[in-house]
N, C-alpha and C positions, 0 to 999 in steps of 0.2 A: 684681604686681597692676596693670594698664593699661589694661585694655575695661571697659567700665560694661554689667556684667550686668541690673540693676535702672536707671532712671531714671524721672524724678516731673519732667514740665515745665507747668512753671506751673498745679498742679492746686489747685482751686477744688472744696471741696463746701459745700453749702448744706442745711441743715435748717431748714424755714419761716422762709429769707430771711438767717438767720443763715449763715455764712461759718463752719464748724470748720475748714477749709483754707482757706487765703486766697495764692492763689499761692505753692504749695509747688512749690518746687525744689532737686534734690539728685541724687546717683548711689549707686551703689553696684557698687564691684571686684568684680569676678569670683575669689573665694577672701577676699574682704574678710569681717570683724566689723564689722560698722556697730550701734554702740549709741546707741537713740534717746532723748533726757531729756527732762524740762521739765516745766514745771509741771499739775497735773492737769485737765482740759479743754481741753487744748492743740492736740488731734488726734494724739497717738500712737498708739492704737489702731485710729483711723480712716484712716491712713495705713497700715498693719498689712493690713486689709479689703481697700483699694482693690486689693493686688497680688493677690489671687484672684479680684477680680469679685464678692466681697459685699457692696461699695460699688461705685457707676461716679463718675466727677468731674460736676460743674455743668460743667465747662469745664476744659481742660488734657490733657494725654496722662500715661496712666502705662504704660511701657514694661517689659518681661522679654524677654532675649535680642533686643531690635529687635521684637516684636511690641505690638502697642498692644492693652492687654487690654481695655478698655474698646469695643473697635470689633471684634474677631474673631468670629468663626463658633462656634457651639457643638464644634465637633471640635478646632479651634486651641485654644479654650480647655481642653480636657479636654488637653491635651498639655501646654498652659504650667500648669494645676495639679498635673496626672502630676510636675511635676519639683521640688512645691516641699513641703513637710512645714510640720505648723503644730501647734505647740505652744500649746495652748491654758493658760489664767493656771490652773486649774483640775485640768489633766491631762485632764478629761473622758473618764474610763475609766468602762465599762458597771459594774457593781456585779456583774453576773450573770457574767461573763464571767473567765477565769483571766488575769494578766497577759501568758500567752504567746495567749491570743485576744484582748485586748484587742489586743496588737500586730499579729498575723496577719489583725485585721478588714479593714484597707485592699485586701490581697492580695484575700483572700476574695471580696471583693466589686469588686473594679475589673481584675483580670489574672486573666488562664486559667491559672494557674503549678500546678502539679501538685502535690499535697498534701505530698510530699516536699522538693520545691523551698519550699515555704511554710514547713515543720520548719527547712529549712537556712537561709532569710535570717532568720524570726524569732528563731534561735539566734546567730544573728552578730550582730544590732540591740541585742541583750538583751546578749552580750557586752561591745557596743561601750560601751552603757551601765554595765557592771560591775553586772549586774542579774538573771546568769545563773540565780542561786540562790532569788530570787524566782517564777521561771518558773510554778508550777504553783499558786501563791498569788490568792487573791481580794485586790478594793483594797482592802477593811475588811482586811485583815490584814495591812497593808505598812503603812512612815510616809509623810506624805506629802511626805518628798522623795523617798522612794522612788517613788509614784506621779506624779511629775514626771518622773523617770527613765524610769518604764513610758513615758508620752506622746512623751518623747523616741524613745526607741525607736519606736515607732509612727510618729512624724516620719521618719524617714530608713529605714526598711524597705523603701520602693520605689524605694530608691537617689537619693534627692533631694538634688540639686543645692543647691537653697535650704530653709532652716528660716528658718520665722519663730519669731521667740517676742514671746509677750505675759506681761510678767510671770513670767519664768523662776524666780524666788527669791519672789517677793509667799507672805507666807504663813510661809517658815520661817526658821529660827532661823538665828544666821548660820553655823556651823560644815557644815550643811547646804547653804547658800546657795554660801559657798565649794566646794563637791562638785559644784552645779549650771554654778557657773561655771566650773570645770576641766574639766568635761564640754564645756563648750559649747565653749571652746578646743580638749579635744582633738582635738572631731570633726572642726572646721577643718580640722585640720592634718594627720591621720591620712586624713580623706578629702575633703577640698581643698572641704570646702563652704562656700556664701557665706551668710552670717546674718546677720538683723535682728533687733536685740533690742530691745523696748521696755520699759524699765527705771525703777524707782527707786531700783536701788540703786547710786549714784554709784560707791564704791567699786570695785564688783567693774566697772563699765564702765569705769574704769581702767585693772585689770588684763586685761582680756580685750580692749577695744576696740583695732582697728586704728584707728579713726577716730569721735569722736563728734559728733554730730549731734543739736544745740540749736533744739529749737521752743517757740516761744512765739508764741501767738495766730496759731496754723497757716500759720506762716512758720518759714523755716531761718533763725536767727542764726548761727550759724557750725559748719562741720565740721571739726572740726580731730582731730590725733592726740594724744591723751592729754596730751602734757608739752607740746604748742601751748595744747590746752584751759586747763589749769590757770594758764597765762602769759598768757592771752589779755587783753585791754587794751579790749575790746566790753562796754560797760557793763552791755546783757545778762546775759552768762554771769559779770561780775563779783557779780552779784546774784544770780541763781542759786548760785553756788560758796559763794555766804556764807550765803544759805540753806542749803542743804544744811549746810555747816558747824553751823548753829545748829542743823537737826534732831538731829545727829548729838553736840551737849554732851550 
């Protein structure tokens, strides 16, 4: 991991004057786990947005593969979103729709891929997820880490380079949670994808994070690797750590 797929330079958003990014800066490796924490109002989420252009900055660049998403053409941008999968906190699967259309929606409607082609990568996605057997099921009748799983899939169907996740585990139990984040590692590593997670669940950013990345008051206090993190000596993340601690007696 050595080229910065993802970068955030000195990105500035402002909502009626107020600053939820306040000179955020950071990277993110190309095959990197980058898990984002901190406390809630922080700009996790809104840092999440800016990399698809559902936010643009007050001021600053936010970069994907060297293009500045905030300043490209309608066509560049439909290419740097073609490459990235977004896992919404929710799953945001249709109700109407079977898990194996819920995942097949993006195909359907954004590539000319030939109905067989769509059978075969929707079957690999749903796979990849360990979700095979779901396939033909509506979302009222899955749990819903399973439908976290369905969304996943839907994430990386069109072969995405980048997944974001918002809130990957918010919501379930932890034995679940643990399934969501052994997922999110394997895909990593099985198909060399780069992820953003925006988390509160310290733990499992832990276990899965190559590197984590501390905002508070939509600034980076420190990015550090898991066993840096927890050693860290930044008064910050010393507060944070013992927070969390306290949540977690």
């Amino acid at each position: 991991m050595s080229e910065a797929l993802i970068q955030f330079e000195n990105v500035v958003k402002k909502f009626g004057g107020t600053a939820v990014l306040d000179g955020l800066t950071f990277d993110v490796k190309k095959g990197e786990v980058l898990c984002v924490v901190g406390p809630s109002g922080t700009g996790k989420s809104v840092t999440l947005k800016h990399l698809v252009r559902l936010l643009t900055p007050s001021s600053g660049r936010v970069l994907v593969a060297g293009t500045d998403v905030a300043a490209c053409d309608d066509r560049t941008l439909r290419e740097v979103r073609g490459r990235i999968g977004y896992l919404f906190q929710g799953g945001a699967l249709l109700a109407w729709m079977t898990v194996a259309e819920n995942v097949a929606l993006p195909l359907e409607e954004l590539t000319d891929l030939s109905d067989t082609e769509i059978e075969k990568r929707v079957a690999a996605a749903l796979e990849a997820v360990e979700l095979t057997a779901a396939a033909d099921k509506y979302p009222a009748e899955i749990s819903g880490g399973m439908q976290k799983r369905a969304g996943l899939a839907r994430a990386i169907v069109r072969d995405s380079d980048i997944v974001l996740y918002d809130e990957p585990t918010s919501g379930l139990d932890p034995v679940t949670s643990v399934t969501i984040n052994r997922l999110i590692r394997k895909l990593n590593r099985s198909h060399g994808i780069t992820s953003v997670v925006v988390t509160h669940d310290l733990q499992g950013a832990l276990q899965i994070a190559d590197r984590i990345l501390l905002l508070k008051g939509g600034k980076a206090i420190a990015c550090l690797p898991p066993a840096d993190f927890l050693k860290s000596d930044n008064r910050d993340v010393k507060e944070f750590l013992a927070a969390m601690r306290g949540e977690m007696i």
